[in-house]
Structures are given as structure tokens and as C-alpha cells.
N, C-alpha and C positions, 0 to 999 in steps of 0.2 A: 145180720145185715152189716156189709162192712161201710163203715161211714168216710171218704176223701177229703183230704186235708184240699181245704180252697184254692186256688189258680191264680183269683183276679190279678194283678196289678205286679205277677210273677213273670218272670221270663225265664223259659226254661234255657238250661244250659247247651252250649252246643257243643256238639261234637270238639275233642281235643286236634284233630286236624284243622278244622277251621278257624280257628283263632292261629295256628300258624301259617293258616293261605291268608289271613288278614295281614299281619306283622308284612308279611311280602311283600302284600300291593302295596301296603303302605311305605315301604322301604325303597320298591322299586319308583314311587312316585316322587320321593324323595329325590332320588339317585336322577334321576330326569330334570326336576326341575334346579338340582343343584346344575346338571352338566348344562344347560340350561341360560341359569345364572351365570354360570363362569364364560359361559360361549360367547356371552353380552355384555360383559361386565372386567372390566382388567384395571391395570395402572394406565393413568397417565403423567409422562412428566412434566411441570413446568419449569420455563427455561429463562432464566434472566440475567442478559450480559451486559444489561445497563451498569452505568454507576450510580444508581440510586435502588430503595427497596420499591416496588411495586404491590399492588393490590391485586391480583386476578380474581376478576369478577367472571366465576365459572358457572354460565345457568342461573346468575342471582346470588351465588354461596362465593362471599368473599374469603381469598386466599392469599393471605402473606405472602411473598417470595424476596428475600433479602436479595442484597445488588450481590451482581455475579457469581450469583448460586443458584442449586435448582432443587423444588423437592416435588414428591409423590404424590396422588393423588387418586381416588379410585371414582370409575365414570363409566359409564355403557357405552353400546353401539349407538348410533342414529348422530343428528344434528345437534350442536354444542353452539351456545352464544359465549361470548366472552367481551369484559371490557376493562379493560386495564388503568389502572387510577395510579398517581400518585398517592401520598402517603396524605396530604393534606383533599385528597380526595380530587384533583386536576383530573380529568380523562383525557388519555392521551392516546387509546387507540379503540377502537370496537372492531371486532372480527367476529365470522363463524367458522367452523369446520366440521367435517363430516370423519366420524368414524365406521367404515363399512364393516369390522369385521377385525377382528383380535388375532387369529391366525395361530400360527406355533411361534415361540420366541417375540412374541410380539414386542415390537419400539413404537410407541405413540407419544409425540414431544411437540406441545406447545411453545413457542419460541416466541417470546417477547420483542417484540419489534423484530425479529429475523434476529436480534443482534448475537446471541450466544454462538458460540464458534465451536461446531460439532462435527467430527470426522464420525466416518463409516468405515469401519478398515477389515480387512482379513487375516487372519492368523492360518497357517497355514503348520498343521501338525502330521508327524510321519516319524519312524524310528529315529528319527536324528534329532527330536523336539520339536518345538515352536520354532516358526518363522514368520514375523511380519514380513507385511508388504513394504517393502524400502523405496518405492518410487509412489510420490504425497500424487501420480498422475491417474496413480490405480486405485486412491483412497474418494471414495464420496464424500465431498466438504458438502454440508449440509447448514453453513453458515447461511445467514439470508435471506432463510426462507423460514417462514412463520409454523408452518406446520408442517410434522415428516412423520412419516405412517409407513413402518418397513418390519416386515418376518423375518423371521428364522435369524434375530439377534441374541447369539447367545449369552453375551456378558456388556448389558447395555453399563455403560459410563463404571466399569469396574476396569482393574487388571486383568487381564487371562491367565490361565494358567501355565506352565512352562512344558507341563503335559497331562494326557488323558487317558482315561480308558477306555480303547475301542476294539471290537474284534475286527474291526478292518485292518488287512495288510496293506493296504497302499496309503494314499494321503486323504486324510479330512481336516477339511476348511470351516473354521466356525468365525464367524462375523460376531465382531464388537465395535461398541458406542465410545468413542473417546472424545472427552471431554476438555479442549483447550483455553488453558488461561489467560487475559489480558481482557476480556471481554468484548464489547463492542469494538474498540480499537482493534483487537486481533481479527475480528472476522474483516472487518472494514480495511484492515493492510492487506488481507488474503487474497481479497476480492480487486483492489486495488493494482496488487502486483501484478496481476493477472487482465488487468483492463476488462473485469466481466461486466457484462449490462446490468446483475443483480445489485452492483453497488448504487445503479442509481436509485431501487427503491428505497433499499436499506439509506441512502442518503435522506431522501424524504421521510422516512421514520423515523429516525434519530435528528430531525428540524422539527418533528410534533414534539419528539416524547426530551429532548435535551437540545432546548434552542444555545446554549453555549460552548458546545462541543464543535471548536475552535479548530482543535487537531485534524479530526472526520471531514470537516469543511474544507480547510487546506488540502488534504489527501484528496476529495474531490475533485477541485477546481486544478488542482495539477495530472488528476491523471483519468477526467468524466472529456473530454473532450473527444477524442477518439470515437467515445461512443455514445454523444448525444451531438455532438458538434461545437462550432466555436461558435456562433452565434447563441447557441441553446446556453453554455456558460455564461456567456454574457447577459442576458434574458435573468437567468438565476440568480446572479451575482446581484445584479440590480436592484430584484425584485430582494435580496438578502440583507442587501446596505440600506434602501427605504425600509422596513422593519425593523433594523437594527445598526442606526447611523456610526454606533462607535466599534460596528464587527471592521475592523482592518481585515482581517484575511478576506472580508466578503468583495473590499474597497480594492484590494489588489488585485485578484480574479478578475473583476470587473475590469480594471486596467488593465491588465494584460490582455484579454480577449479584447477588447476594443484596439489594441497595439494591432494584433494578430490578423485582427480584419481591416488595416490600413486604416485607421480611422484614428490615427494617433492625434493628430492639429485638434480633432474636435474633445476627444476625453484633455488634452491638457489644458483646454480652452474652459472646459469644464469644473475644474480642481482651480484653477485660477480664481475663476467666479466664487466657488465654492469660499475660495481661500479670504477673498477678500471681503465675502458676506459676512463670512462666520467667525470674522472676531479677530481673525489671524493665527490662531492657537497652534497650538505646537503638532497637537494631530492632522490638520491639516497641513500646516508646512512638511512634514513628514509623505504624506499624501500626492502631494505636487511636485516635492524635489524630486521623486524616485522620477516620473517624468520628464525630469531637465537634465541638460546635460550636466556632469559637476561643475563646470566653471559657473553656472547661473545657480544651484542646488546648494554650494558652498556659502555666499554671501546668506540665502537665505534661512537656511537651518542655524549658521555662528548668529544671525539679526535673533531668531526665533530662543535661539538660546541665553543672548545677554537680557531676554523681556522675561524669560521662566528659566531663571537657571539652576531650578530643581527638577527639570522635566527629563528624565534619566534617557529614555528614548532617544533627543535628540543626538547625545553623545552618539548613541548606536548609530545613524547615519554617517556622521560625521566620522565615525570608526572607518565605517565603506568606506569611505570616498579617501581616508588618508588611507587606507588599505590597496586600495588603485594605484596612487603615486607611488606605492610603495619606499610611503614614511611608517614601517613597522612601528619604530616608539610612539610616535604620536595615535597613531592604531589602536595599539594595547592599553594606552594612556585611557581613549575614550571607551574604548570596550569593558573594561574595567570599571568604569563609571556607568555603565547599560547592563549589567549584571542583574538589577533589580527590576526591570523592566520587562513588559507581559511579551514584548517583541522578541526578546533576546534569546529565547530558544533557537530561531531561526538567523541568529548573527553568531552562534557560537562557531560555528564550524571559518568565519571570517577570523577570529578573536583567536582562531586556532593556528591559520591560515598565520597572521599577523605574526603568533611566536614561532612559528616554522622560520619564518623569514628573518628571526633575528638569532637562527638555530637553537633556540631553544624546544628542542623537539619533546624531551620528556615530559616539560611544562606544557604541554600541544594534546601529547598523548592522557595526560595526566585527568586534562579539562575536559576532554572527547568521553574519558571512559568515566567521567560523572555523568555525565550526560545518556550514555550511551546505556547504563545500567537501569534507567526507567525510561527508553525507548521501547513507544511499541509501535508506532503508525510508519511514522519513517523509519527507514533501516538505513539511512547516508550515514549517518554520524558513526555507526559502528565501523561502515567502510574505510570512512575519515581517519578512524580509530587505527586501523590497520596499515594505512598507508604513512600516518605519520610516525607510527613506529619503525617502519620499513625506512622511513627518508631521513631518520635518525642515526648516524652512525655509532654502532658499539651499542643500542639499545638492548637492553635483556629482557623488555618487556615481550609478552607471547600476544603479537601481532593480532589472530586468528578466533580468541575468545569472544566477542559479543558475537560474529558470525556465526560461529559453529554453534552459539548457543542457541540462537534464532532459527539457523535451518533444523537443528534437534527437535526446537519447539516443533517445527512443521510438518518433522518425519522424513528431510527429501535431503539427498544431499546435491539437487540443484541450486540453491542457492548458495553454497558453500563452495562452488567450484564455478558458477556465475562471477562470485566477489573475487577470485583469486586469478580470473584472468583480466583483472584490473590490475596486476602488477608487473613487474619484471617477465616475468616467467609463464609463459601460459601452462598450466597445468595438464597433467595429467587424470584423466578421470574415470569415473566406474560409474555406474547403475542411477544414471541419470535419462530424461529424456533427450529425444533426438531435435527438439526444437533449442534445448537449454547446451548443448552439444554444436546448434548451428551457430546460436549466438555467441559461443565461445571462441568459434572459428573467425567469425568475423571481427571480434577483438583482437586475435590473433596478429590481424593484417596491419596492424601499428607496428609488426615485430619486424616486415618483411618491404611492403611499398604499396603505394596507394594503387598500383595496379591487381596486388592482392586482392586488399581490400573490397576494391571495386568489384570485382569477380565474386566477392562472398553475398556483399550485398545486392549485387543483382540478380543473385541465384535466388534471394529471399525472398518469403510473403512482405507485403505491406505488415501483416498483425505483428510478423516475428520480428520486425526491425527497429518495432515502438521497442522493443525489452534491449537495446543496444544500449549499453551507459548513455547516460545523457552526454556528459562531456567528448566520449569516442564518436557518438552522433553528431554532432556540432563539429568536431574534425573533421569527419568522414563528408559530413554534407558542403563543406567549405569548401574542401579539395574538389568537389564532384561540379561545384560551382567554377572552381577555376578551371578544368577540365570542359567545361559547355552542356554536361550532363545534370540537365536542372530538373529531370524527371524523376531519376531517382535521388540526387540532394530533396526535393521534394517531399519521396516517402519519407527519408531520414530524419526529416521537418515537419511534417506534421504533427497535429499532437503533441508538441513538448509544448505545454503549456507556458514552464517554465522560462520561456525565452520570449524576450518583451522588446521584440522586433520579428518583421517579414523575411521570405527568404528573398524578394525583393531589396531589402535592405543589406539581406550580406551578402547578394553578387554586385551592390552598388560599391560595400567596405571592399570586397576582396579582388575588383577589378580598378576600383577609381581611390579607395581609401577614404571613403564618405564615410564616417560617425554618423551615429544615431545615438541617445541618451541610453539605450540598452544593451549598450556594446559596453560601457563603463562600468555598468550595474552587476554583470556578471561575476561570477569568479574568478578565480587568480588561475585556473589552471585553464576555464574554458577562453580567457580573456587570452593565454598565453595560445590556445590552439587557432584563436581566429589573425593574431599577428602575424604568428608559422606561416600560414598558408598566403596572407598578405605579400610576406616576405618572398615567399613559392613564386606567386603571380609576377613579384617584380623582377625576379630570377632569369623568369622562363622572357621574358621580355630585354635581356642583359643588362640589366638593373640592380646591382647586387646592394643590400641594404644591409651589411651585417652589425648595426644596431640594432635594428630592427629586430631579428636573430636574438642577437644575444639579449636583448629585452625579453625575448617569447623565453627565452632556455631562463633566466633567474627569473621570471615571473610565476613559472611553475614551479612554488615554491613544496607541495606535494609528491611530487617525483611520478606525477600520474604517466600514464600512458603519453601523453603529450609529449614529455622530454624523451621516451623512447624515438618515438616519429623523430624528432630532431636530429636523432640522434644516426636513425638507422635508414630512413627513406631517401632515396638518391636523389638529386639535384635536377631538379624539373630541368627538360630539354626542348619542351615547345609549349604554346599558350593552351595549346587542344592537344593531352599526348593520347585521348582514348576515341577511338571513333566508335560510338555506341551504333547497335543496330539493333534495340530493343531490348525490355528487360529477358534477362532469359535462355539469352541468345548463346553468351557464351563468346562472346566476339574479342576480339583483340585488337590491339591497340600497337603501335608503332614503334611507339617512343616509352620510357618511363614515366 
């Protein structure tokens, strides 16, 4: 009898194929829920163009992000909380976002307050290499906005390459993430130049997460008007200086737009009270002279200065106002003494102004391109930069370097050929748009006569004629006033924040010679184009003032576009030489 070896608690062996149908499923099970995992699962970036470091609070999981930098992070599909801290643990914003769907090349970028400044661009590859897109009209600025969720980004925030390998004979286009530096100020001048509605979030973003960002504020209230309205600035401004009594740029805003909506008697009435509650101090005398004329703005700021005459500020008024009389030394004297002062960023281009007039141009250029090197909000001072090298005779300096550097930054060369038809010569240009092309034209019309002119801008949108220099606006809207065409002076006028008077007030200066306190306040070169036309109006009337004249030609101590008009526009022959018949129209006029 054969006896069997026992079983119990044995498993018998199986077959050598089924341990390799096991390995499979188990592999294939694998292989699913990786693809799976990855289907759900990617990078996200976070983006921060603040100048300070951040906490992102991702879902609960705090994450570092130093100031205007960005790093990686890995996250799935579906809904995301997020709340953003300071470093001392402040919160200064909570958002969610949704991720549907990771896609091919996927970009999924968290942007801190909107502020980082992010293009979308193409590269365009073919036998002849790489070509970017050279017009910033075809690139997706993606500043502004808090979250951006886009495919088929093949080289997010890297270089490309200069070429590829592909078996296509024709062209492939691969999209990349470029990453531009200056941070918030960059995206907020982008946004800005452009008068988009997106700045007014990003406005209110950057008053949670960075209540002293000064610069942002100023860029604002000089260029949110257009598209919230003048009353809505003044609303803000308001509501900016109660929260923060010693923000001046919020105090000026407020005055201005109070100017803008006729309502000047009651803001000066205002800053008086003010002036005379609070002490008398040097900040509010500063505050109330800008609303006086100089003859009353003078006793009061020299009274303000012999009670604090460490208060460096004052000098800087006191600069203005001899800078108008055009007493240069005494000018330079006080601007010199305002150097140290939190003001004096926005008197430089005066202090510039000052040594132009005493031709010291290089000494002009000298102080602009300090300035000009840690410009990012405003871009005047480079322009400034450029002209006063130009109004320099025998200068060797290169005119054109903070512009070119700026539009390089942007990728476009519209603004580089924007700024050059500020000078002598309207240029010639290439692979620009046709709106930055229209506005060139209508610069143009200083070269030729205000009938030009008039033709360019009444061919124009209202949108495209906010982007006219300011100072060629202010021209163009004077003459349009002397002229009877107060429709279009009107578009020319809307929106410049920066002029702290009606147009009301300049058909009263350019028909009767009525001052207003913001005809003084101005600059030398816009002070010189509202004389010009003065002088025009008294012309056309056989009134010939050539003081007057020759005041507006050496008040334009810059050589702007102004002293061309003087120079090149023919001699008004009636009070009305255009008889308008709507914008549009294309109509003519009789006379020059």
C-alpha cells in the first residue's frame, strides 16, 4: 500500500503560465491607474509679482513664494481653495479655482493678486528657424488675471529653442510662457498704457495686499478715469485719503477730479479748512497752494517754510512756481534742496525742465537717465530723457536707450516708434499696429497745420485719441477750441486726468485769457502750447501779441513738439477757419 504525503495547509503549485497572466493584470493595473494619476494630477505654478514674500495657503498646505518669483507645485484636477498671507501671517486675499483637466502641454498658474506679468506668445518655426511674434498685439498678456489654465504650452517660463525637430515641411508654431520682470508695477504699466478695465481690479488687489504702493496709485488715478469715470476717481480717492490722511497722491487725485467736475470753489474751500484746522503744516500748505494761483501759493508755502525750514518738500513747490516765472537759478536752487523728499520723483522732470532753461542740457540728461534706470510705472521720464538730449546741441549722448529698452522689455516695437514721433522727425516704421500707426499720424499734424491735424483726429475713435501725447492733446484740443469745434477738443480732453482744470476753462483762457490756478501748474512745454494758441486766437482777431509768441517759443524749453507748431503752422486767417459737419465726415474748412 502506497502511503501520500499530507495536503492540509499546502497549495499546490500552479501552472507556470498563470503566474505570468498574474504579473500582467497586475501590471496592466498599474499602467491604468498611473495614466490615471497623471490624467489628474500635474504642475501647478505659483506666481508672485508682489514686492514682498507670500505664504500660499494651497488646500491648507502652506507654501512659500519669495517677491517676484515663482515656483512649482504638484496638485490634481477638481476645486482648489487658496489664501494668501503675509509673512507675519496678514491675509490679504482668499480665492478658489477650478482645474478641469491638465490636457497636452499643460500651463496652470496661480497669480497672486493678478500682479505677475505674464505673456503667451508664439514662436513660429520653419527652414529658416525660429520666429517670434514681433507685434506684443498677437501676444496673450495674461497679467491681471489670478488664474490662467491654457494647453499645448510647450516651454512654459523657459527660452525656446532656435530650432526643432520635425517631419513637417511647412511651419510649426509652439507656444511659450514668458515671464516679465518689474513685477507688479510691470503688469500695472501694461495694463495702464492700454487703459484696460483689468487695472481697476488689479488696483483693488494691490490696496488689500500693499496699502503703500504709491506708484500703482498715481498710475491709477492718472489713467482709471476713462474707464470707471471722473466721479468714480473721485469716490476712490476720497474714500483713499480718509484711510490714509498722509497718502498725497490719493489727496491730489481727489483734487483733480473734483477740478475736472467743476467743483473747484468747493475742494479749495476744503483744503483751506483743512489747512487751517490741522495745524498749518507744511503738508497741507503743499495741499492747498497747488489750488491757488502762484501769486497767493507763493506768500504761502515761503510763510510755511520760514515755520519748518527743514521741510524739504516745500522747496519742491516753491521750485514750480519759480520754474513758471522762468527764474531757472532760483528753480534749481530749490530743487536741489527737494531731492530728498518722498515728492520729488514727480518734480524731477521740472528740476530737468529748470537746467534745460539754463542750457545745461547734459546736466538735464544726466538727472533723467538716473531716474529713468529704475523706471517702471511711468515711462515720461525716459521720453524726457530723449528729448533733452535731442534739445542739447553737440550732445553725444544716445537719445533712444531707456525707450528701446522698455519697448524690448514688452516685445513690440510700438512703443518705440510711439516715442519718436515726439520729436523733429516723424519716423518711419515697420511691424507695428494700425491703431499705434494712426496715433503717429496724428502727431504728425504739428509738422504740417492744424487743419491736418484736425482731419487725423476726427477720423479717430474716442479710445485711440486717449493714447495722443498728452502735451500734443492739450495742443490739439486748444486750437480745436479756438476753431468752435468743442466736440472733438472734448474727446482730446477727456480722460487726462492729469490736467487740473475744464475744458470749460480753456475756451474761457483761449478766447478771453482767463487763468485758472491749473494753467500755472502745468509744464513748461504744455504751459507753452496753451500761450501758442492764445496768441493764435488773438491773431485771427488782428491782434498781434508777439510777446506773447516769443514767451510760448522760449518757454518750450524741451524743443517738444510745441515749438515745431510755432514754428511750422501758418498764421490763423479767421476766428472759425474749420466749419465741422460731424466727426467723420471728412469736411473742409475754408481757411487755414
Amino acid at each position: 500500500m502506497t502511503s501520500r504525503a499530507p495536503t492540509d495547509g499546502v497549495i499546490a503549485r500552479p501552472p507556470k503560465r498563470g503566474w505570468a497572466g498574474v504579473a500582467l493584470a497586475v501590471a496592466s493595473i498599474a499602467c491604468l491607474l498611473a495614466i490615471n494619476y497623471y490624467a489628474n494630477h500635474g504642475v501647478l505654478w505659483l506666481a508672485n509679482g508682489l514686492n514682498l514674500a507670500v505664504v500660499v495657503e494651497l488646500d491648507g498646505e502652506p507654501i512659500k513664494v519669495d517677491a517676484e518669483s515663482r515656483r512649482e507645485t504638484w496638485t490634481s484636477t477638481g476645486v482648489h481653495r487658496v489664501r494668501i498671507l503675509r509673512e507675519d501671517g496678514t491675509v490679504i486675499d482668499e480665492d478658489a479655482f477650478v482645474i478641469d483637466h491638465w490636457g497636452i502641454y499643460p500651463l496652470n498658474v496661480y497669480n497672486v493678486s493678478g500682479a505677475a506679468s505674464i505673456f503667451l506668445k508664439n514662436v513660429e518655426y520653419s527652414k529658416r528657424g525660429a520666429k517670434p511674434d514681433q507685434d506684443q498685439n498677437v501676444a496673450d498678456f495674461s497679467g491681471g488675471k489670478r488664474f490662467l489654465s491654457v494647453a499645448h504650452v510647450a516651454y512654459p517660463f523657459e527660452t525656446p529653442p532656435t530650432s526643432i525637430n520635425s517631419e513637417s515641411y511647412g511651419t510649426v508654431i509652439k507656444k511659450h510662457a514668458e515671464w516679465r520682470p518689474g513685477g507688479y508695477k510691470s503688469t500695472f504699466g501694461y495694463l495702464a498704457d492700454r487703459r484696460s478695465p483689468a487695472m481697476v481690479d488689479l488696483m483693488g488687489s494691490l490696496a488689500k495686499a500693499l496699502p503703500d504702493t504709491t506708484g500703482a496709485f498715481a498710475a491709477f488715478a492718472l489713467n482709471g478715469e476713462p474707464v470707471v469715470g471722473t466721479a468714480a476717481i473721485a469716490q476712490w480717492a476720497a474714500e483713499q485719503k480718509k484711510q490714509s490722511p498722509d497718502n498725497q497722491v490719493a489727496h491730489r487725485a481727489y483734487q483733480n477730479a473734483m477740478i475736472r467736475m467743476g467743483r473747484r470753489e468747493d475742494v479749495t474751500r476744503e483744503y483751506q479748512e483743512a489747512y487751517e484746522k490741522g495745524g498749518k503744516t507744511p503738508e497741507d500748505a503743499i495741499l492747498l497752494a497747488r489750488l491757488l494761483p502762484h501769486a497767493e501759493a507763493l506768500p504761502l508755502l515761503t510763510g510755511a517754510l520760514q515755520t519748518y525750514p527743514s521741510n524739504v518738500s516745500l522747496h519742491g513747490r516753491l521750485g514750480v512756481i519759480a520754474l513758471h516765472a522762468r527764474e531757472y537759478e532760483k528753480a534749481i536752487s530749490h530743487f536741489a534742496l527737494a531731492t530728498t523728499g518722498r515728492d520729488y520723483p514727480e518734480l524731477v522732470e521740472h528740476h530737468a525742465a529748470a537746467l534745460l532753461g539754463l542750457g545745461k542740457g547734459d546736466e538735464a540728461a544726466g538727472l533723467l537717465a538716473r531716474w529713468a534706470e529704475v523706471a517702471t510705472i511711468d515711462a515720461s521720464v525716459e521720453r524726457m530723457y530723449a528729448l533733452a538730449v535731442l534739445a542739447t546741441p553737440g550732445s553725444k549722448l544716445p537719445p533712444w536707450r531707456f525707450v528701446d529698452r522698455r519697448a524690448e522689455k514688452f516685445g513690440s516695437a510700438d512703443y518705440k516708434f510711439w516715442a519718436r514721433s515726439l520729436t523733429a522727425e516723424p519716423p518711419s516704421f515697420k511691424n507695428i499696429s494700425k491703431d499705434t500707426a494712426q496715433v503717429i499720424g496724428i502727431h504728425a499734424g504739428v509738422f504740417d497745420s492744424p487743419k491736418t491735424a484736425w482731419k487725423a483726429c476726427n477720423s479717430a475713435s474716442p479710445n485711440l485719441l486717449r493714447n495722443v501725447d498728452s502735451t500734443v492733446a492739450l495742443l490739439f484740443a486748444a486750437e480745436f477750441v479756438r476753431i468752435g469745434d468743442l466736440t472733438l477738443a472734448g474727446l482730446l480732453f477727456i480722460g487726462r486726468q492729469e490736467f487740473m482744470f475744464t475744458l470749460k476753462d480753456l475756451e474761457q483762457y483761449i478766447h478771453r485769457g482767463t487763468e485758472v490756478p491749473g494753467f500755472e501748474w502745468v509744464g513748461p512745454s504744455q504751459r507753452a502750447a496753451l500761450e501758442y494758441v492764445r496768441y493764435r486766437a488773438l491773431a485771427a482777431e488782428g491782434k498781434l501779441d508777439g510777446q506773447l509768441l516769443a514767451t510760448a517759443a522760449r518757454r518750450d524749453v524741451w524743443k517738444s513738439l510745441v515749438s515745431y507748431a510755432v514754428k511750422s503752422w501758418p498764421s490763423p486767417q479767421s476766428q472759425v477757419p474749420i466749419t465741422t459737419q460731424g466727426r467723420g465726415s471728412g469736411s473742409k474748412g475754408s481757411s487755414k
